[in-house]
N, C-alpha and C positions, 0 to 999 in steps of 0.2 A: 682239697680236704681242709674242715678249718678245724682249728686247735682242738676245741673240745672233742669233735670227735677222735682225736688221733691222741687226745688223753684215755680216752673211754675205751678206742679198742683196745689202747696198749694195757689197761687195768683189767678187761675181756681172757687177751691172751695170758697174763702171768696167772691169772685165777685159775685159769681153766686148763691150761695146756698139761698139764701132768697128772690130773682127773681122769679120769674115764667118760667124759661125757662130749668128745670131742669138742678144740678150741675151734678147730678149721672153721666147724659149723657154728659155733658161736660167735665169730665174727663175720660171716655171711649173714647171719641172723639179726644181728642188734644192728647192723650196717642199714640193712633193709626196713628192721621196723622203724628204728629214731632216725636215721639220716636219709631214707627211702634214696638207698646207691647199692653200691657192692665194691667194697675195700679192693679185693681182686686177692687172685690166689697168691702172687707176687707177694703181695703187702703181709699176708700169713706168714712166707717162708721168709720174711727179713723180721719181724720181729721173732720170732721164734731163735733166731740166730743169739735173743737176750734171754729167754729162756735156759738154752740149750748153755748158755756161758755160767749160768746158776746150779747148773748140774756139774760143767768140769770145774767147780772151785767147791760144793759140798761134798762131789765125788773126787777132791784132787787128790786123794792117798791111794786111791783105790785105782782109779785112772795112770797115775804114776807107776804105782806096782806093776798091772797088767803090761803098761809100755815095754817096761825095763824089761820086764819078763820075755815079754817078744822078740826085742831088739836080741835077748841075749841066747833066748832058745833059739835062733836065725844063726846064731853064732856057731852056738856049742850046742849038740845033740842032747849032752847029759844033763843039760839045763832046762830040758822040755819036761816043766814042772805041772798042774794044774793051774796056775795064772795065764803060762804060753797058751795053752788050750784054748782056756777060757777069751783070752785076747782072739783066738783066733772064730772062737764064738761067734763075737761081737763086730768081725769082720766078714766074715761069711752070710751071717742074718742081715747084714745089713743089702747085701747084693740086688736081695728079690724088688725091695723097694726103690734102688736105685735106676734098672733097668727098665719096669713098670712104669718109672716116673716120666723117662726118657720117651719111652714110646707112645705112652699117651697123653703127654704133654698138655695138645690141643683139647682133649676131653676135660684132664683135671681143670683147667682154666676156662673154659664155656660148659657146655652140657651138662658136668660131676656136679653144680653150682646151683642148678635148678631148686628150689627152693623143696619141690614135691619130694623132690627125690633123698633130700638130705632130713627131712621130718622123718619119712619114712623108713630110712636108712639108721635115722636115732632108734626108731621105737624097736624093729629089726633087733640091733645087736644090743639093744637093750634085754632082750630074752635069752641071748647069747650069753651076755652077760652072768643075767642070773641062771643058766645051765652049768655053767662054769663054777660058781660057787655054790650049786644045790647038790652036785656031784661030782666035785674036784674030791681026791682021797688026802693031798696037801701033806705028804707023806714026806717027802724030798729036800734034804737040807739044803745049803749054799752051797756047799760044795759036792754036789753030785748032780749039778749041769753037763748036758752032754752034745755032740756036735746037733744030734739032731733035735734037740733041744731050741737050741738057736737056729737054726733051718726053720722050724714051723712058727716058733713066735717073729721072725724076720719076716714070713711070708703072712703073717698075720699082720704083722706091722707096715706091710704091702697095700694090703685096704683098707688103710687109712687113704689113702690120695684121694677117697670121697669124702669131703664132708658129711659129718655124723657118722663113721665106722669107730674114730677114736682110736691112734695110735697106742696110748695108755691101755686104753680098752679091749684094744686088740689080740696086745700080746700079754695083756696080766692072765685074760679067757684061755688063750691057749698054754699059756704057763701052770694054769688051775687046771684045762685038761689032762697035761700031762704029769700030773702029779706032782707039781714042786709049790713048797707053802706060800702062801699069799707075799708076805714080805720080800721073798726069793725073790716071785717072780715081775714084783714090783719095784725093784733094785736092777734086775737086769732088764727090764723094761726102760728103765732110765740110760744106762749104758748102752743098750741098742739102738735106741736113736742119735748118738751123739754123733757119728759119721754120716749118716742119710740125713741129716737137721741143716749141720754145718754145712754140706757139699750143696744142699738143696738154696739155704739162704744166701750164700754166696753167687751161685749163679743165677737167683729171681736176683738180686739187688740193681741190676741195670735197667731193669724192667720196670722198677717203679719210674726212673724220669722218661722212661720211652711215652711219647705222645700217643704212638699208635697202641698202647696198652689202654686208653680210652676205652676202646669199642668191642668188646666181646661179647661173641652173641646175642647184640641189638641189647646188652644191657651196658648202662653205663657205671663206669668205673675210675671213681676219683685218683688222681694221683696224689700222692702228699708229695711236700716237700722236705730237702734234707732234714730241715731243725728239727721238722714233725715227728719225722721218721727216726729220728735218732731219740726225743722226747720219749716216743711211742714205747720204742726197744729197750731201753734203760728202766720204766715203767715196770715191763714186762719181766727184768730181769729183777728187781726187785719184788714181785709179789710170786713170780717165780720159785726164788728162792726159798720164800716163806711157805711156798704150798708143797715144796719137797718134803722140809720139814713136818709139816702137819700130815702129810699122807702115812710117811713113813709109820708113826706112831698111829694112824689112825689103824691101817690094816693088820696093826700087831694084835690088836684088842674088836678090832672087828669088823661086818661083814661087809659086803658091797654092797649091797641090796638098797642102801640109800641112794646110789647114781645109778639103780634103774628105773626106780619108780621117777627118779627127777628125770632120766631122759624120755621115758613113756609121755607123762606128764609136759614136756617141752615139745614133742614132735608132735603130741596131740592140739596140742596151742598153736604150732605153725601151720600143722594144717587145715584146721579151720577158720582160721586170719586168710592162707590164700584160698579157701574153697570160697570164702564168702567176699573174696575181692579187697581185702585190706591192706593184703603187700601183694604184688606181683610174683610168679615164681620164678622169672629171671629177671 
């Protein structure tokens, strides 16, 4: 991998990752159009580990409470406040995606990648999307999160391991169907991935210098190297950071409907680049 690219995806992943418009497939994407490779799913799940470090330092008050809270409601019965709960939430939702990831390993990393599949996959929940926000009631404060609350946005946040479903995406939809307001569910959207992100990045990171992560399904797939890879994630936790902040305020004041027309509009552009032979779809 040389520099510029592994500047480019890392500015790809902090832009995008906490969007709704899936990062996974946007560095499949711009991998494929400008560099004509494929990053590999590995290279996702380590920079995303800068990401995910943008969240526990904007989210560090919030993150500390719930800990404390658990650690102590684990202790003492009568300390099982709405935080323990809530901590336990965020433990449980995270499950679906951890187990899913385990088992289909070998898909998310060849076949999930297909270029056809991940256009098609944006335009898809890009309707999802806006069903979500045409007929969410957004009724539901912050604190009236419930276990199975985090159950269905966890298992939402489960297909994401296709490129273009949008972990973001996934679970802000099912937070909108089930009644909690935009910002709710775009705060515990952020908090639910921080255990599936972390456990995910950690064990791809061996996987980038493995040699035989080359060759996935006959497409090829650059390695970076450490500096790259450390440039990349650092990048990613920087613009990261800056896009939690702009979401936040953005869904207080308004609606989603801008990252559906931009994912429509993006899957419709991949797939007519590979119908007409411009990129390959693996």
């Amino acid at each position: 991998m040389g520099w510029l690219e592994a500047v480019v995806l890392g500015i790809v992943q902090g832009l995008t990752e906490f969007l709704p418009v899936s990062s996974s497939a946007h560095l499949r994407i711009t991998s494929a159009f400008f560099f004509g490779n494929d990053a590999g799913a590995a290279f996702t799940a380590v920079t995303q580990l800068g990401t995910e470090t943008a969240v526990l330092i904007y989210f560090f008050s919030d993150i500390w409470r719930l800990l404390r809270a658990w650690f102590v409601g684990l202790a003492r019965k009568d300390e099982r406040g709405y935080d323990y709960k809530l901590a336990w939430y965020v433990i449980l939702g995270s499950i679906p995606i951890g187990v899913l990831g385990l088992a289909f390993e070998d898909v998310i990393k060849g076949p999930a990648r297909n270029l056809y599949l991940n256009a098609t996959v944006l335009i898809v929940f890009a309707l999802v999307l806006a069903a979500a926000e045409r007929y969410s009631r957004q009724r539901r404060g912050p604190d009236q999160l419930t276990l199975r609350d985090g159950i269905v946005m966890g298992c939402a946040q489960a297909m994401a391991l296709i490129p273009g479903v949008s972990r973001s995406g996934g679970t802000i939809s099912a937070g909108l169907f089930l009644g909690l307001e935009r910002a709710v569910a775009v705060r515990f959207s952020f908090l639910l991935a921080l255990p599936a992100v972390f456990a995910s990045g950690l064990t791809q990171t061996p996987d980038i210098l493995e040699p035989s992560a080359a060759d996935v399904q006959g497409s090829l797939v650059v390695v970076p190297s450490i500096p790259q890879m450390i440039v990349a994630t650092i990048i990613a936790f920087a613009l990261g950071y800056a896009s939690i902040a702009w979401l936040l305020r953005f869904v207080e004041n308004h609606t989603i409907y801008v990252f559906v027309w931009y994912r429509v509009l993006l899957g419709l552009v991949v797939l007519l680049a590979v119908s007409n032979g411009v990129v390959p779809a693996t």
